[in-house]
C-alpha positions in Angstrom: 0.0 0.0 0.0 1.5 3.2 -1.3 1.3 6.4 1.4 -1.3 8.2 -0.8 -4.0 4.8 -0.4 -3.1 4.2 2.8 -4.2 7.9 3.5 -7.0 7.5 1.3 -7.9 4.3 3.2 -8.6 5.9 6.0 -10.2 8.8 5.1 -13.4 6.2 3.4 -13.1 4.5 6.8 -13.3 7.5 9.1 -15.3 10.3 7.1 -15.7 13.7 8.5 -19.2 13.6 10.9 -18.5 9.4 11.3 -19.3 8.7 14.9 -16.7 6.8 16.5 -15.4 5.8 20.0 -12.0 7.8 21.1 -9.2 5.3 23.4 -7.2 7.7 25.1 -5.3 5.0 26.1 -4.6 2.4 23.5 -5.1 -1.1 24.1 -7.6 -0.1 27.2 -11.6 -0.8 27.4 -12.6 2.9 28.1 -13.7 4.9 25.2 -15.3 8.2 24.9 -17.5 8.6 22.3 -16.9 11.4 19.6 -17.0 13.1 15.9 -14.8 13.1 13.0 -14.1 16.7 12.3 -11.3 16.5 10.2 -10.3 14.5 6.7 -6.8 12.7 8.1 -3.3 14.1 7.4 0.0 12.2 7.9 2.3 13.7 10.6 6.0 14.6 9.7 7.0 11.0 10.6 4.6 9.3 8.9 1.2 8.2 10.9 -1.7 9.3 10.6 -3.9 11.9 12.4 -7.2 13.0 12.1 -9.6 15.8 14.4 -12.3 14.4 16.6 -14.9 16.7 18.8 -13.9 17.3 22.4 -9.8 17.1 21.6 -7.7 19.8 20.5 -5.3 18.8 18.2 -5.0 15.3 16.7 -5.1 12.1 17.2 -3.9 9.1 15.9 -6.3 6.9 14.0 -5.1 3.4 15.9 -6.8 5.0 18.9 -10.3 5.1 17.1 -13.1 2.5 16.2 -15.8 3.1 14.1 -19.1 3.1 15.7 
């Protein structure tokens, strides 16, 4: 997967207004429930973030699940 489709990947998965559940911590049970705000955008070292309501900033897709 090229970096362009990967983006592209995850901006079908994760659309802006997709509901979704936010891990703060990954790999832990509690979630927050949130809001896609944002179309992703890879970070200067290569992952991907993307905008979600009640965070400022970014954060990084592993940390989300579809709802």
């Amino acid at each position: 997967m090229t970096l362009d489709s990967e983006l592209e990947a995850v901006a079908q998965r994760f659309p802006i207004g997709e509901r979704v559940r936010f891990f703060p911590i990954a790999g832990e049970v509690d979630s927050v429930p949130a809001l896609v705000r944002s179309a992703p955008w890879r970070l200067g070292h290569g992952t991907i973030g993307i905008k979600i309501t009640g965070r400022a900033g970014g954060v990084h897709v592993s940390h989300l699940e579809v709802i």
